[in-house]
Steps between C-alpha positions, in 0.01 A plus 500: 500500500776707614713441152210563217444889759897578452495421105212736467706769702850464339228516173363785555844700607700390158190520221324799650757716625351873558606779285768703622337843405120596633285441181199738412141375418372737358471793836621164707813441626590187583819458722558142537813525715370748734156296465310820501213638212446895480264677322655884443741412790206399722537118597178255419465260778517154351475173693810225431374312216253812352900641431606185382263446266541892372869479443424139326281663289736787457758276369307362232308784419349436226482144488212259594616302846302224536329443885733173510841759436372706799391250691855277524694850500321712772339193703697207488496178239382288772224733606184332553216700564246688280632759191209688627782600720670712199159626386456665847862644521460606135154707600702661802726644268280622294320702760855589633565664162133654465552639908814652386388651208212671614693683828785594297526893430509462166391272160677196540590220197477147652608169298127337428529126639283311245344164591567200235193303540590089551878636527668793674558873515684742268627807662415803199840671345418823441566654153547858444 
């Protein structure tokens, strides 16, 4: 049990190294060493895995990741319980990013997170 939890660690530390630099997303910043999300310089609370699964999806922006992807990578392989689990964490964020939007002092852009029906979530590039 012990073996399978330390080859999803040492996994997770070589193939998903954080970027060195903060990376913006859209008004976002996302500061993956420092853990910490601002919106104009004002930090957006985020719970654990609600910034996990942002700076997932801020890697791959752009890309379809499938619920399986974010499941093994933010969770665990071996997890065992519901993905209703992700759904929920995914709907915190959202209303994280909706919260933080509507008290900051001025028009914010926010990465859209769209839902791939029978798959995953994209997070939205923005163009322009």
């Amino acid at each position: 049990m012990l073996l399978p939890r330390l080859r999803v660690h040492l996994r997770r530390r070589t193939l998903a190294s954080p970027p060195s630099e903060p990376v913006a997303l859209g008004d976002l910043v996302l500061d993956e060493i420092a853990r910490r999300c601002t919106l104009h310089g004002v930090d957006v609370p985020l719970r654990p895995k609600e910034f996990e699964l942002l700076a997932l999806l801020g890697r791959h922006a752009g890309e379809a990741v499938s619920h399986e992807t974010l499941m093994a990578e933010i969770w665990d392989e071996n997890w065992f319980g519901s993905t209703k689990t992700l759904d929920v964490n995914m709907a915190g964020l959202r209303r994280r990013r909706t919260t933080a939007a509507k008290s900051s002092p001025r028009p914010a852009r926010l990465p859209q997170i769209t839902t791939l029906r029978g798959h995953g979530y994209r997070l939205e590039q923005e163009h322009g």
